[in-house]
KESELUM-532082 format. One record per residue: x, y, z of N, C-alpha, C, CB in turn; residue in one letter. Coordinates in nm, 3 decimals, m for minus. Glycine has a CB too. Layout:
N
      n_X      n_Y      n_Z     ca_X     ca_Y     ca_Z      c_X      c_Y      c_Z     cb_X     cb_Y     cb_Z  residu
        X        Y        Z        X        Y        Z        X        Y        Z        X        Y        Z       A
...
END
This chain:
172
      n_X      n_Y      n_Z     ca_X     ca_Y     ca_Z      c_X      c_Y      c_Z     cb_X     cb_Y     cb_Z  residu
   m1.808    1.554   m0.142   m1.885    1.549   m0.265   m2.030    1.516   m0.230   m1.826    1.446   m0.364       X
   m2.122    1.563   m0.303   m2.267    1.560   m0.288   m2.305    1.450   m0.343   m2.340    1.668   m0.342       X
   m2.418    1.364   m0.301   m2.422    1.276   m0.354   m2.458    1.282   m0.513   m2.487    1.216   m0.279       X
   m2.529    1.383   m0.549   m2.626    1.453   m0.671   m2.472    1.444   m0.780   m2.713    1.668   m0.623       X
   m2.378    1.498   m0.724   m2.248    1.483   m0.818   m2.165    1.337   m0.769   m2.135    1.636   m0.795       X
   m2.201    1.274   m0.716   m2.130    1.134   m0.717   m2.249    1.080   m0.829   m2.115    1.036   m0.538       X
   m2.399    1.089   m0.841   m2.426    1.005   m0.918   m2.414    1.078   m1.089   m2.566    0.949   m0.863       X
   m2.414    1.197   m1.058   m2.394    1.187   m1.213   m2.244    1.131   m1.272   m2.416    1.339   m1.271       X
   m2.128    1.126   m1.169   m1.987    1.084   m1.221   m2.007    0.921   m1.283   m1.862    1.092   m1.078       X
   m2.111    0.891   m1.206   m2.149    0.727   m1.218   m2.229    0.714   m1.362   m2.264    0.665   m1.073       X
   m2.310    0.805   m1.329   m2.390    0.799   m1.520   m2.369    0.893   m1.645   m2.555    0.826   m1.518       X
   m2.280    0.923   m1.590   m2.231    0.988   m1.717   m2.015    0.960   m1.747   m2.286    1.191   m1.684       X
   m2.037    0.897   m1.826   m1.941    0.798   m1.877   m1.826    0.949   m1.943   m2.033    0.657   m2.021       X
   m1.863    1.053   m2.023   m1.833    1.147   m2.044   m1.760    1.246   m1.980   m1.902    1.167   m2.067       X
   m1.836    1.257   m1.854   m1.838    1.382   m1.759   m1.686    1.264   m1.672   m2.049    1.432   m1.643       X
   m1.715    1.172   m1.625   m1.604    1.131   m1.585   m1.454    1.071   m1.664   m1.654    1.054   m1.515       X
   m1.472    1.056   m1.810   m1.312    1.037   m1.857   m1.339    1.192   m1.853   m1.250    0.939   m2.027       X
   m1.400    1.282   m1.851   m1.314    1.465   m1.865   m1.223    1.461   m1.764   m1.422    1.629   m1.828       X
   m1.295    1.436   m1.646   m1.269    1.458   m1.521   m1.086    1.386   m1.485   m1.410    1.384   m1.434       X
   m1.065    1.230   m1.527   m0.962    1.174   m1.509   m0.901    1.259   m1.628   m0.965    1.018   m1.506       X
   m0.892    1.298   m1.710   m0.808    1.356   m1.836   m0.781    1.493   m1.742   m0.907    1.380   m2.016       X
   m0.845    1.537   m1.665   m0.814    1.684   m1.630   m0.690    1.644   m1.517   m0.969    1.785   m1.558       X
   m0.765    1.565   m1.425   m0.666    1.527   m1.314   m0.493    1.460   m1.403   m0.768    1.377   m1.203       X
   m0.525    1.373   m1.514   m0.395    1.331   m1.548   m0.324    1.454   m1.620   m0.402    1.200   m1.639       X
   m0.351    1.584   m1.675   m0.292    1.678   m1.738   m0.258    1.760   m1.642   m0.359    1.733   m1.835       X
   m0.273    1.761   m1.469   m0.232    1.834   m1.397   m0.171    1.786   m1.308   m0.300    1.897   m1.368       X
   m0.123    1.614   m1.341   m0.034    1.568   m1.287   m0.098    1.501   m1.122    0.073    1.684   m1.293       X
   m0.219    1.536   m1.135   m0.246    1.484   m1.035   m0.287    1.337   m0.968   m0.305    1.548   m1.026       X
   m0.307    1.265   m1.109   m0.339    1.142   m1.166   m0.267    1.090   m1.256   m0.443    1.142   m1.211       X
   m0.192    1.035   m1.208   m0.060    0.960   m1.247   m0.072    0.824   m1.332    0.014    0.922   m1.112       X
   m0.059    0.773   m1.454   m0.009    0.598   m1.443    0.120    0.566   m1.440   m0.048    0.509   m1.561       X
    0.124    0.465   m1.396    0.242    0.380   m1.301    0.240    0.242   m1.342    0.212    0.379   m1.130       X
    0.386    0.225   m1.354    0.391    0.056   m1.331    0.311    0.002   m1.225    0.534    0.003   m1.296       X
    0.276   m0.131   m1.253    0.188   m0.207   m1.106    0.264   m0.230   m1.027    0.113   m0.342   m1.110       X
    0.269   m0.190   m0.923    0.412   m0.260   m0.815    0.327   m0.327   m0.714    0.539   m0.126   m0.718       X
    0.335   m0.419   m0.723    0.249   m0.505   m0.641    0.305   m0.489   m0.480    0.257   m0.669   m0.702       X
    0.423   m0.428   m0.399    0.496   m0.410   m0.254    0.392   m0.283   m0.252    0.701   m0.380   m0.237       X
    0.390   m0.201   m0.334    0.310   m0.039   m0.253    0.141   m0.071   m0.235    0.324    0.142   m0.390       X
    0.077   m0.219   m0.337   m0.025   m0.225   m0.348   m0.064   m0.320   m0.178   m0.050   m0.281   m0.502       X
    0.060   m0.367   m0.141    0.047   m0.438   m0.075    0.065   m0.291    0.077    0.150   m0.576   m0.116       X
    0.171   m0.268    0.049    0.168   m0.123    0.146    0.049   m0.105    0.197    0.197    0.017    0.073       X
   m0.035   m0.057    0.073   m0.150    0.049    0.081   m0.247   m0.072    0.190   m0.235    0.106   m0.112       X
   m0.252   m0.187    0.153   m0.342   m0.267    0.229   m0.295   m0.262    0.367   m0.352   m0.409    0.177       X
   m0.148   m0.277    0.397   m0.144   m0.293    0.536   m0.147   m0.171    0.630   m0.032   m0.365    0.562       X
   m0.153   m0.050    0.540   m0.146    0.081    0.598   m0.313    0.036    0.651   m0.107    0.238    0.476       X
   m0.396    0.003    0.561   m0.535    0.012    0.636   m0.568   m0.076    0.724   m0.639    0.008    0.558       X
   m0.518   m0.145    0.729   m0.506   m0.271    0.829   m0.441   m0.209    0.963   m0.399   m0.405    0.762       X
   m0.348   m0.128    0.964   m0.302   m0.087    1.051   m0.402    0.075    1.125   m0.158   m0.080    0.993       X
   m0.471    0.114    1.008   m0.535    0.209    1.073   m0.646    0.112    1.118   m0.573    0.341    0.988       X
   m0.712    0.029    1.098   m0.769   m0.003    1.144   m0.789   m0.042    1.301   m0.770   m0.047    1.076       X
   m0.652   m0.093    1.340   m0.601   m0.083    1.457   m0.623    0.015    1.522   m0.497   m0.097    1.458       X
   m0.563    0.132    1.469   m0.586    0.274    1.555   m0.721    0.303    1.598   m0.547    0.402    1.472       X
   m0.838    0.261    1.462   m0.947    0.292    1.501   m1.020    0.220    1.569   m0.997    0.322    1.429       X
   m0.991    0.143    1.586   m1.039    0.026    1.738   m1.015    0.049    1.844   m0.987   m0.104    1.756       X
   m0.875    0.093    1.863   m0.841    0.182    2.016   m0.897    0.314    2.019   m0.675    0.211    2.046       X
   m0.875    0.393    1.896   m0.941    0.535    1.976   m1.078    0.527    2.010   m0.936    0.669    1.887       X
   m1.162    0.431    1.968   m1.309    0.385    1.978   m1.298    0.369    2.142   m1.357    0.227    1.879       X
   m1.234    0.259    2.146   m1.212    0.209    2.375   m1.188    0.374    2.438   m0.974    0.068    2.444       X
   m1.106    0.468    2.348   m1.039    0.597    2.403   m1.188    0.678    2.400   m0.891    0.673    2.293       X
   m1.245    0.646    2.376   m1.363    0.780    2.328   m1.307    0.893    2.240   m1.422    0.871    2.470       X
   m1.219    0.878    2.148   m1.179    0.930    2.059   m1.258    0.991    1.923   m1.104    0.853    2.043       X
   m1.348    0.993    1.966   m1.441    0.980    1.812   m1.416    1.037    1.637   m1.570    1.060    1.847       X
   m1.387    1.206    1.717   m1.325    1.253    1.584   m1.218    1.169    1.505   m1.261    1.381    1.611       X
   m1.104    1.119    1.617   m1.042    1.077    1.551   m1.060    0.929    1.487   m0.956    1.103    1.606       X
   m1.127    0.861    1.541   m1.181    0.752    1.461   m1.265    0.805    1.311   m1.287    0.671    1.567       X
   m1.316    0.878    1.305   m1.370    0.935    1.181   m1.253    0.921    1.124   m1.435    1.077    1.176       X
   m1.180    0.999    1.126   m1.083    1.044    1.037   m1.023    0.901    1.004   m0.976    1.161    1.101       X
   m0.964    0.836    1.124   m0.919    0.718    1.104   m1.004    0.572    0.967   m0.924    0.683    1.262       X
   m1.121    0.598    0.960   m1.154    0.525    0.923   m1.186    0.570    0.782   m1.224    0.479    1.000       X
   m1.178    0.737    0.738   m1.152    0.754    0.626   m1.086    0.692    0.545   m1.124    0.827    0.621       X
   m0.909    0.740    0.612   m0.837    0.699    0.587   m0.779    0.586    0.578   m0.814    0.741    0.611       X
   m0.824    0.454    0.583   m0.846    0.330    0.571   m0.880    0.271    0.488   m0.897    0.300    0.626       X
   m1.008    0.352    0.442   m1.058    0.381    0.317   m0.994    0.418    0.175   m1.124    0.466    0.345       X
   m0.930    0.531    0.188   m0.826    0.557    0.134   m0.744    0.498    0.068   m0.784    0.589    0.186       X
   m0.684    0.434    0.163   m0.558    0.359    0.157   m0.583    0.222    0.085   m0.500    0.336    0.305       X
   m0.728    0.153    0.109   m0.761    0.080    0.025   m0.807    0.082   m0.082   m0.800    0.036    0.054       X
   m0.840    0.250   m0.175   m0.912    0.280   m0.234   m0.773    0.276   m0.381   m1.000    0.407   m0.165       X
   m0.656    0.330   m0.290   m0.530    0.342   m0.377   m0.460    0.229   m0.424   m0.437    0.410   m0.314       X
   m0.463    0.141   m0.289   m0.438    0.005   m0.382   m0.510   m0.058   m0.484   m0.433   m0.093   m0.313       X
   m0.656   m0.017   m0.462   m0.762   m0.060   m0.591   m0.689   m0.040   m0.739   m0.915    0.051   m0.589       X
   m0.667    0.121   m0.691   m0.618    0.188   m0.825   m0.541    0.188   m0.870   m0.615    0.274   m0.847       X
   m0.389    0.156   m0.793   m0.286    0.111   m0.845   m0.252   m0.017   m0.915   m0.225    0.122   m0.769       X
   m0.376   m0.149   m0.878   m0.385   m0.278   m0.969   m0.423   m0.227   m1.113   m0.505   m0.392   m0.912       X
   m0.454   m0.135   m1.187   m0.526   m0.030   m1.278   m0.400    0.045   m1.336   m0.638    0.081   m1.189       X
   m0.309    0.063   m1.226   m0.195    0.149   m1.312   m0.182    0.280   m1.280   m0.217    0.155   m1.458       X
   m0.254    0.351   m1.165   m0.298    0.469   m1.159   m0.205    0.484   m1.006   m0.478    0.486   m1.170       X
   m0.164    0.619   m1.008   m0.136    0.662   m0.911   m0.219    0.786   m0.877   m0.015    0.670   m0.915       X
   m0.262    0.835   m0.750   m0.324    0.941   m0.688   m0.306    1.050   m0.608   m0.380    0.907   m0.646       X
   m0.261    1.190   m0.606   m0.263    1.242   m0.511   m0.352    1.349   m0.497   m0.162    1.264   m0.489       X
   m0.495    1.315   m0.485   m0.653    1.375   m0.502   m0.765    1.306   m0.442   m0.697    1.381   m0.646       X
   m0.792    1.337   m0.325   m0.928    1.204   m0.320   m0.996    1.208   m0.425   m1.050    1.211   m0.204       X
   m1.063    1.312   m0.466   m1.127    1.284   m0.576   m1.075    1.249   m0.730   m1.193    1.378   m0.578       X
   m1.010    1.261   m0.709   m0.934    1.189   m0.851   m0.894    1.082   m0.825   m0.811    1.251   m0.915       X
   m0.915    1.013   m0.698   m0.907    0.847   m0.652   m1.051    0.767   m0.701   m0.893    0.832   m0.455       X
   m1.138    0.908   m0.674   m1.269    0.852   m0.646   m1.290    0.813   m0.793   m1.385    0.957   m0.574       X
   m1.320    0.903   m0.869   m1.327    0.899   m1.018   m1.270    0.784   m1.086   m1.265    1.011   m1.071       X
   m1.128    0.759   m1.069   m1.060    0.606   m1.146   m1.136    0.469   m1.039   m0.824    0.601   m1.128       X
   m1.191    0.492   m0.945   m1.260    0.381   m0.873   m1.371    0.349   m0.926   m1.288    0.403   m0.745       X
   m1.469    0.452   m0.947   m1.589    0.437   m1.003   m1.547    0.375   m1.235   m1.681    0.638   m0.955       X
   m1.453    0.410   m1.281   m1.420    0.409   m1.364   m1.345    0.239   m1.394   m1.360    0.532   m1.362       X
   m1.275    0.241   m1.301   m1.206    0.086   m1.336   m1.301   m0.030   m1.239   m1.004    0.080   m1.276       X
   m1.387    0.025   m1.143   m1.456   m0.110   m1.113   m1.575   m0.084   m0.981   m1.321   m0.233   m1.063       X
   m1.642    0.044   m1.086   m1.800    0.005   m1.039   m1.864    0.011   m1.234   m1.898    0.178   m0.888       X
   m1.948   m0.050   m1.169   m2.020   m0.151   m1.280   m2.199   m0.132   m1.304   m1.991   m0.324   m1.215       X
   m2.235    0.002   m1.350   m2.392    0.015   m1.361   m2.481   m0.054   m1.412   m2.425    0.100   m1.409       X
   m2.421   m0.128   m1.554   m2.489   m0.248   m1.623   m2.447   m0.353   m1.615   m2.502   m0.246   m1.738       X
   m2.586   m0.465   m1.511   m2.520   m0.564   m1.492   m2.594   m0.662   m1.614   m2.524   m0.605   m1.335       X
   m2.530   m0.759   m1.634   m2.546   m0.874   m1.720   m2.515   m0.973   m1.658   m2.481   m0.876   m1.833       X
   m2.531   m1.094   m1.747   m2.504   m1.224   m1.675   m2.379   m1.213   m1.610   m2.501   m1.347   m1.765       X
   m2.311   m1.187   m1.749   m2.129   m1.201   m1.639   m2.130   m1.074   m1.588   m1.939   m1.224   m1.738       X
   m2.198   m0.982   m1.543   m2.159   m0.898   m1.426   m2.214   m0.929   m1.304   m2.188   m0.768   m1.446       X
   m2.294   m0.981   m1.295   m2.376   m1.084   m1.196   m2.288   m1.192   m1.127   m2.490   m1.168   m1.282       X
   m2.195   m1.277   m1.234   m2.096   m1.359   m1.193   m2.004   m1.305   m1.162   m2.062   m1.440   m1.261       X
   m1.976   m1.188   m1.177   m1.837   m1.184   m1.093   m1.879   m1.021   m0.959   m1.659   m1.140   m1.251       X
   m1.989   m0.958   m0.986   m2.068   m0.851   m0.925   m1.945   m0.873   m0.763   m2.290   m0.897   m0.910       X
   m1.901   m0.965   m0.629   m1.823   m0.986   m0.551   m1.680   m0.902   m0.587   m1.823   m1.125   m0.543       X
   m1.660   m0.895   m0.733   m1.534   m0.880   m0.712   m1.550   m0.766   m0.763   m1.435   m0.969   m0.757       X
   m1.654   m0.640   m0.844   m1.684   m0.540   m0.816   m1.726   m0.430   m0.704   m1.725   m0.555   m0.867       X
   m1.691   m0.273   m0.735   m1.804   m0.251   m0.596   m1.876   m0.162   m0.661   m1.747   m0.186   m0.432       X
   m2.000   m0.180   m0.581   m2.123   m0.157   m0.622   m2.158   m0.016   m0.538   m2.218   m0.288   m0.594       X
   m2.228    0.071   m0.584   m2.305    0.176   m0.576   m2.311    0.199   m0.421   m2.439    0.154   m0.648       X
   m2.297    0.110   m0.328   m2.325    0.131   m0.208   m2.179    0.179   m0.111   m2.400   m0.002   m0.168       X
   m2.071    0.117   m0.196   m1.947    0.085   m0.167   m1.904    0.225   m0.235   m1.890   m0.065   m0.223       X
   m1.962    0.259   m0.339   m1.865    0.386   m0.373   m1.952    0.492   m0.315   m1.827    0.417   m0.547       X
   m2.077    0.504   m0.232   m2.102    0.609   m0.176   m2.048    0.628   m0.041   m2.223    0.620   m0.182       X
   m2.029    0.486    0.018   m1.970    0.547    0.139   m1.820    0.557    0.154   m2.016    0.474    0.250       X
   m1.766    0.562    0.064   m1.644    0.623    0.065   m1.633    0.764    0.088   m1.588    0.597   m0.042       X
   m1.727    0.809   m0.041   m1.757    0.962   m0.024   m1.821    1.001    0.099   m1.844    1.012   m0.130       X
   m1.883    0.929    0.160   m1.989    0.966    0.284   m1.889    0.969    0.390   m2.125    0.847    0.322       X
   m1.755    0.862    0.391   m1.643    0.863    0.513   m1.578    1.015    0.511   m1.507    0.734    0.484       X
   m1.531    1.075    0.348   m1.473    1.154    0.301   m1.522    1.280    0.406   m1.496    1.152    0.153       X
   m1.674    1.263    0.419   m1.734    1.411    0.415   m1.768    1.422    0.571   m1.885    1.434    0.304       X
   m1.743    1.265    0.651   m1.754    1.266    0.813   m1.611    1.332    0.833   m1.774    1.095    0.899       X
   m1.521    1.265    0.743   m1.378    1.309    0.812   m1.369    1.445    0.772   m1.237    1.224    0.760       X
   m1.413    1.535    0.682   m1.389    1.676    0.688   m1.459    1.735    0.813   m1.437    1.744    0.557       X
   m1.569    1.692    0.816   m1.650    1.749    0.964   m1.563    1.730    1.129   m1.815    1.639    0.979       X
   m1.525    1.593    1.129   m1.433    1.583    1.222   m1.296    1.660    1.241   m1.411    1.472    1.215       X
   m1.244    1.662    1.182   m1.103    1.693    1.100   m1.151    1.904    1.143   m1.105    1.608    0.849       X
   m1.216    1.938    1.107   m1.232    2.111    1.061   m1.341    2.171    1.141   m1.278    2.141    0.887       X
   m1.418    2.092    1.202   m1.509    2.172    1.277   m1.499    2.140    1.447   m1.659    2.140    1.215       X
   m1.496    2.219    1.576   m1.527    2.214    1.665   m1.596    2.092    1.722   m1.569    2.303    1.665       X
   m1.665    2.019    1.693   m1.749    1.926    1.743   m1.708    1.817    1.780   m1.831    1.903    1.677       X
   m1.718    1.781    1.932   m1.656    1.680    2.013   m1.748    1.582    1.995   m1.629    1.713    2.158       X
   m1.865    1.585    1.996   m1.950    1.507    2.019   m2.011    1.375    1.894   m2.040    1.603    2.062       X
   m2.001    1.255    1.923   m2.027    1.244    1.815   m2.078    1.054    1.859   m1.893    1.301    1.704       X
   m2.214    1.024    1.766   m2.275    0.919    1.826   m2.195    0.786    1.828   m2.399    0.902    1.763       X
   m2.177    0.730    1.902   m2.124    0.621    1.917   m2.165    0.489    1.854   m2.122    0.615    2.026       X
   m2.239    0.504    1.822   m2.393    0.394    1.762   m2.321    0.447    1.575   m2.658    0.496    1.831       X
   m2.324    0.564    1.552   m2.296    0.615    1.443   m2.121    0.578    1.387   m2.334    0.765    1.470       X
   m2.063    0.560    1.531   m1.933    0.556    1.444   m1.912    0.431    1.459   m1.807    0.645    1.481       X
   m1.974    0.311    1.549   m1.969    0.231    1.526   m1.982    0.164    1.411   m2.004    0.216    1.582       X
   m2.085    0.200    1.325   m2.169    0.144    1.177   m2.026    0.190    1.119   m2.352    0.238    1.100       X
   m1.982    0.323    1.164   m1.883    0.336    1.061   m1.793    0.243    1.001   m1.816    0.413    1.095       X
   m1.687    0.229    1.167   m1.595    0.127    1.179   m1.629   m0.002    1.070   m1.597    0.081    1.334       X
   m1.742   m0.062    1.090   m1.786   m0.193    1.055   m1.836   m0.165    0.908   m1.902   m0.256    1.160       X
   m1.884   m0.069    0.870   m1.856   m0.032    0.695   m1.712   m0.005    0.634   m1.932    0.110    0.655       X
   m1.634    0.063    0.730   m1.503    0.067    0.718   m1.472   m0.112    0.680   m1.431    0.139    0.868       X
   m1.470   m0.182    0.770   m1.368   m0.290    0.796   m1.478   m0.405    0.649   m1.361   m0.359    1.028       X
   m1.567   m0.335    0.597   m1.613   m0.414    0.514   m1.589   m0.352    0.383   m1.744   m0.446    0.543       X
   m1.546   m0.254    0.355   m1.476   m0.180    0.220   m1.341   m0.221    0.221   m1.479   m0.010    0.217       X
   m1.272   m0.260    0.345   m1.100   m0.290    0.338   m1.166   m0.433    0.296   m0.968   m0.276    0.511       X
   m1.236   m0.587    0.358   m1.236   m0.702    0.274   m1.293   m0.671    0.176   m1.286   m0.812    0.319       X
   m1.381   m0.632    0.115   m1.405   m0.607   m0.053   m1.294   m0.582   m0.143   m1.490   m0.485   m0.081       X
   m1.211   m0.479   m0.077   m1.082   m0.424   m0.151   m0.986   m0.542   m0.152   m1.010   m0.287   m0.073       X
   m0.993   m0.560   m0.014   m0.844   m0.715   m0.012   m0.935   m0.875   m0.137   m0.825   m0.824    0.280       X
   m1.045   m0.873   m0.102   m1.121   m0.988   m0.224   m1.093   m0.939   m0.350   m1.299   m1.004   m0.222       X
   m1.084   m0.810   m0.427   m1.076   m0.793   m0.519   m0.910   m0.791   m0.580   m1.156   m0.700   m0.524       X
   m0.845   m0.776   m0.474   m0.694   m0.787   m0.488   m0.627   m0.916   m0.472   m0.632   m0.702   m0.395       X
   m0.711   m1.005   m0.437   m0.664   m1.154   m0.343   m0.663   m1.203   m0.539   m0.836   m1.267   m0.170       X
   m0.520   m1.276   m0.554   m0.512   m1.356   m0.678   m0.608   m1.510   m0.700   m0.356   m1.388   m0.684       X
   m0.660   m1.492   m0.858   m0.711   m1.617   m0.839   m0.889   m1.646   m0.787   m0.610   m1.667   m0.735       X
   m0.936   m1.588   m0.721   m1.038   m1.562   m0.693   m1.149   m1.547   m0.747   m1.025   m1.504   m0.655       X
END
């Protein structure tokens, strides 16, 4: 996704319930009981890719660390959505109920106070930005890939999984 259409999904309140109404009439966007074991799943699945993507990093693996750290992403993106009630089988129809149940354009006092347990504009672009490394990795030829670059990744990665686990942590 372009960023030009990630921000209008963000400012236009309209254009995105179409968007979840289209995905839920084609079944692709599900609600669900909360089951708090798959929400918990989804966290340790990224926890566990995370793993992977730490070794294929030592491996010089790169593509596959891309991908890996998408998907990490992912996986934390679904547990978001499943505290919400939502089930997903669409990145972008993940993306959409994320930006919808808890990013937050107008802040106020109490969005200010609790702003930690939201994510913010920066957090929902690089999801999309992981999305669009891992198609490049994933579909195109190219071995090469900066190390310096996937490093930042990793470490934006491993800071979207604690945002996700803070916003899921009870009590907080």
């Amino acid at each position: 996704m372009r960023e030009y259409d990630l921000k209008r999904l963000i400012s236009d309140q309209k254009l995105l319930n179409e968007k979840i109404k289209e995905f839920s009439n084609q079944q692709i966007l599900r609600t669900q009981e909360i089951d708090k074991e798959e929400i918990q799943g989804h966290i340790f699945k990224s926890e566990h890719n995370l793993r992977f993507v730490k070794e294929n990093i030592k491996l010089g693996f790169y593509d596959w660390v891309i991908t890996g750290c998408y998907y990490t992403c992912y996986h934390a993106a679904l547990a978001l959505i499943m505290t919400k009630g939502f089930s997903s089988k669409n990145h972008y129809a993940t993306l959409c109920v994320l930006i919808k149940e808890f990013y937050n354009n107008k802040l106020t006092k109490e969005d200010i106070e609790i702003i930690s347990e939201l994510l913010d504009y920066q957090d929902v672009l690089f999801y999309v930005e992981t999305k669009n490394k891992r198609e490049d990795a994933t579909y195109s030829s190219k071995l090469k890939f900066n190390k310096e670059d996937i490093e930042n990744l990793r470490l934006k990665t491993i800071m979207f999984v604690s945002k996700a686990k803070h916003i899921l942590s009870p009590g907080d």
